[in-house]
C-alpha positions in Angstrom: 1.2 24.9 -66.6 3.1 24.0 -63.4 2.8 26.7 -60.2 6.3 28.1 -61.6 5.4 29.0 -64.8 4.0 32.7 -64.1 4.1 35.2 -66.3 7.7 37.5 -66.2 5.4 40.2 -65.8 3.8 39.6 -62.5 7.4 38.9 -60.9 9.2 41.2 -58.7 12.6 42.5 -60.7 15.5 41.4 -58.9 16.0 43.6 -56.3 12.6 44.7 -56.0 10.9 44.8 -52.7 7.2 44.1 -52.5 4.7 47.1 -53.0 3.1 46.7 -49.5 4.0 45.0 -46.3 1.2 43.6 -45.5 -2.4 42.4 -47.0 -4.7 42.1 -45.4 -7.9 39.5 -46.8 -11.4 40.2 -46.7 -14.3 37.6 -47.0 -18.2 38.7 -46.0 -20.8 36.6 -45.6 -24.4 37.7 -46.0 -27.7 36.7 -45.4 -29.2 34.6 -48.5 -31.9 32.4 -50.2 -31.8 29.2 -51.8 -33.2 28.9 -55.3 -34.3 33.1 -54.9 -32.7 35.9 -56.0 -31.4 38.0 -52.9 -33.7 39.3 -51.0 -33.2 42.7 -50.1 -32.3 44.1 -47.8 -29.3 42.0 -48.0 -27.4 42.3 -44.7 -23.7 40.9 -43.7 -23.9 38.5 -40.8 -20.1 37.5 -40.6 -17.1 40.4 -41.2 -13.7 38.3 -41.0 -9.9 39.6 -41.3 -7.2 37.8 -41.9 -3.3 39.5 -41.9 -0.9 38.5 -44.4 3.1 39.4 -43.2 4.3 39.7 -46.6 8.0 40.1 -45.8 7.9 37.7 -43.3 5.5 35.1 -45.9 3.1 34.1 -43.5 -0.4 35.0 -41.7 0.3 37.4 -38.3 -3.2 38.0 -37.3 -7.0 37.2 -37.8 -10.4 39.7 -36.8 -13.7 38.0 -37.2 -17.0 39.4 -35.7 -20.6 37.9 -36.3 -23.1 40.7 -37.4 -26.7 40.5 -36.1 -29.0 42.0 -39.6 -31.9 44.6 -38.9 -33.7 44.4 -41.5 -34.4 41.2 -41.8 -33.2 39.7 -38.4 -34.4 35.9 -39.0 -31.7 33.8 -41.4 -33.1 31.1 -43.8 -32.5 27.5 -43.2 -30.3 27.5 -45.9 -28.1 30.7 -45.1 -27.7 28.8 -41.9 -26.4 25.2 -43.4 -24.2 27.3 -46.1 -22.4 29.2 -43.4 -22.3 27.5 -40.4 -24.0 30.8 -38.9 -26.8 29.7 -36.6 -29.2 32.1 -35.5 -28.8 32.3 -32.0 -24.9 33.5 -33.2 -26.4 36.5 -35.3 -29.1 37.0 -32.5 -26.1 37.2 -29.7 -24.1 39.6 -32.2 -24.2 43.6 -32.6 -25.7 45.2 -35.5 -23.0 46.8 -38.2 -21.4 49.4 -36.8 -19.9 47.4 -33.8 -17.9 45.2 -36.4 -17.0 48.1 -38.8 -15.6 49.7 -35.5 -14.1 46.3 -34.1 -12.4 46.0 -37.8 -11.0 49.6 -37.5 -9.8 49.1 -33.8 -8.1 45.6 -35.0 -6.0 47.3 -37.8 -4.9 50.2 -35.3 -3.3 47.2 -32.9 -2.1 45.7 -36.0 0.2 49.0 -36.2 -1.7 49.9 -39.5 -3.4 53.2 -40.5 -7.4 52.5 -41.4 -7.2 55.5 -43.7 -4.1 54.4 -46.0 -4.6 53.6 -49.3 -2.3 52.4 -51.7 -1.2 54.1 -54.7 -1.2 50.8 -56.9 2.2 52.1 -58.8 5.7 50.1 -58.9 7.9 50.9 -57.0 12.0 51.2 -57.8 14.3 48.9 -56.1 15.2 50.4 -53.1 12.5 53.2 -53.2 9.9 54.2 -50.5 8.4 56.4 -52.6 6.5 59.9 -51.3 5.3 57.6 -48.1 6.3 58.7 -44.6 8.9 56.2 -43.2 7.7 54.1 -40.8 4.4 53.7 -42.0 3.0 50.0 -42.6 2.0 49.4 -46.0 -0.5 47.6 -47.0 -3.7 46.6 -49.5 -6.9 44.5 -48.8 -7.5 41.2 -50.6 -10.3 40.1 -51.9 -11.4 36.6 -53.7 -13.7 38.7 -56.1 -15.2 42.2 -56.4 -18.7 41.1 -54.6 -17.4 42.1 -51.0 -16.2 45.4 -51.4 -17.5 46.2 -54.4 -21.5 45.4 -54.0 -21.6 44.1 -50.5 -20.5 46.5 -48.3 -21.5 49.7 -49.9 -25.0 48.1 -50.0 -25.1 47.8 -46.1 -23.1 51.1 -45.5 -26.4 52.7 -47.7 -28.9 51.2 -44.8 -26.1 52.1 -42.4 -26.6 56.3 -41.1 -24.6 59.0 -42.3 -22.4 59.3 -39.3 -21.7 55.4 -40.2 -20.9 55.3 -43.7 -18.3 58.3 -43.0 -16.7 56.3 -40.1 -15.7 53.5 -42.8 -11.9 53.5 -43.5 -10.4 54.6 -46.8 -8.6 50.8 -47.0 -11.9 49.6 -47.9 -12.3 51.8 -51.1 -9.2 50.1 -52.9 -8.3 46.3 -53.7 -7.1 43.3 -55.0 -9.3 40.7 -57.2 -7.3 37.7 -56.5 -9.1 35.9 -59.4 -7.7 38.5 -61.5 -4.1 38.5 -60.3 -4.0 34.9 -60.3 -5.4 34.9 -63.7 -2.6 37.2 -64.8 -0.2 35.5 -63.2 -0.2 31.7 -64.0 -2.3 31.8 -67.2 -1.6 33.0 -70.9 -1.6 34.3 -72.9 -3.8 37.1 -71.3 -6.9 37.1 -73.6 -7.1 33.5 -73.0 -7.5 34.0 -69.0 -11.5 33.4 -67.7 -11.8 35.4 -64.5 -13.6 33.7 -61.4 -11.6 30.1 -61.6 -12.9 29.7 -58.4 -11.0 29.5 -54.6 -11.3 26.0 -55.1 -9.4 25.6 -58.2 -7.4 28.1 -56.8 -6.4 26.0 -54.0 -5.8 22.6 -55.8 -3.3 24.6 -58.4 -1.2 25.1 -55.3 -1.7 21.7 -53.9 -3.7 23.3 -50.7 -7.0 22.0 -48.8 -9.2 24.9 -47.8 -9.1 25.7 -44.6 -12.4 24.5 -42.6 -15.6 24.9 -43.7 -16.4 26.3 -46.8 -18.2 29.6 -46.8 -17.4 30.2 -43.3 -15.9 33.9 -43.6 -13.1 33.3 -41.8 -11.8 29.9 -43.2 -12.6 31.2 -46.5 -10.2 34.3 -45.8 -7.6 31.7 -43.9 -7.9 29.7 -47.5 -7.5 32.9 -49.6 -4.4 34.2 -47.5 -3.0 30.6 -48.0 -3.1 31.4 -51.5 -1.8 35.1 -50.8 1.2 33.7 -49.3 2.2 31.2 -51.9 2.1 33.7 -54.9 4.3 35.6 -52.3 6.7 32.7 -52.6 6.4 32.5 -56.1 7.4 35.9 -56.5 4.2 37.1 -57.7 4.1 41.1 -57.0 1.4 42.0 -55.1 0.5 45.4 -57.2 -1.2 46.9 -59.6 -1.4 45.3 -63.0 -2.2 47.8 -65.7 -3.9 45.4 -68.6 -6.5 44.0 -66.1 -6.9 47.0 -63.9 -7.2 44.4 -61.0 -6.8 47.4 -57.8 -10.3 48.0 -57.8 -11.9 51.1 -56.5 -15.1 51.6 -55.1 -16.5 54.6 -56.9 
């Protein structure tokens, strides 16, 4: 199937605008074992950002802050050669709650609203919807359901109470890029095997990844590379109803 073959479906109607205005992509990485299953507490050591311009096509912005773990404050040898993350880097870093801050104070100078969440429903050519005018729209992106999903309500539960209720609403709701991309260029549906990989991903669209591989913020670099050529491709970057792929942390 050649990258222009996607499904009518996943294509914006003409005259449709995109859902959102903005995306803005998401990769963790967390402490980890080789050969062991993960040994919890399971911290996040690297929170990256990357902004997506959707109008505009392109990548406007980046966040990335290094995370120094509590619980268990030393990283394996192998956590260290699979990330790049040395640990004099964690050891220099603030705990949690100075990243999940940092994040929140980037998307404020990004002009966007910490607490918006989108609605996941299609919008009519030429419609705003019920949303104030003015406000930037936008979703986060996410190469999987691990980060938001698993990863970072397991370190918001070591995290204190006054934490866990500073987290912003944006990270309750997302896109699965495996699943969209699934949806998109394969069929039919029941044929699509979710997780093809940011890899295969990549090579589909004739891209390299961007770096180092599982360095948090190449990794979100590569996966808003991607972002931005299903943009091209007309992809809509909304809710699809058969998969369910806006996720929601319950």
């Amino acid at each position: 199937m050649s990258r222009r073959d996607a499904l009518p479906e996943a294509l914006l109607r003409p005259g449709e605008a995109q859902p959102v205005d903005f995306a803005v992509v998401i990769d963790f990485e967390a402490t980890c074992e080789q050969d062991k299953s993960i040994q919890e507490p399971q911290e996040i050591i690297e929170f990256p950002a990357v902004l997506v311009d959707v109008r505009r096509g392109c990548t406007s912005s980046t966040f990335q802050r290094y995370v120094r773990p509590v619980w268990r404050p030393r990283l394996s040898q192998f956590c260290m050669e699979l990330t790049g993350i040395t640990q004099a880097t964690v050891d220099n870093a603030q705990p949690f709650p100075s990243s999940l801050q940092g994040f929140v104070q980037w998307l404020e100078e990004c002009g966007l609203d910490p607490n918006y969440v989108p609605s996941g429903q299609p919008e009519e050519p030429g419609s705003r919807g019920d949303e104030p005018m003015g406000l930037s729209r936008f979703v986060v992106v996410t190469h999987g359901n691990w980060d938001l999903g698993e990863m970072l309500p397991k370190q918001l539960g070591y995290e204190s109470p006054a934490v866990r209720d500073s987290a912003p609403r944006c990270l309750t709701k997302w896109i699965n890029l495996n699943t969209l991309f699934d949806y998109a260029y394969k069929a039919p549906i029941r044929e699509c095997k979710p997780g093809s990989g940011l890899q295969k991903v990549l090579q589909f669209f004739g891209l390299s990844h961007s770096g180092r591989l599982h360095s948090g913020l190449d990794d979100s670099l590569s996966i808003a590379a991607v972002v931005v050529e299903m943009l091209s491709d007309g992809v809509r970057l909304a809710e699809v109803p058969q998969l369910c792929f806006l996720c929601q942390q319950t």
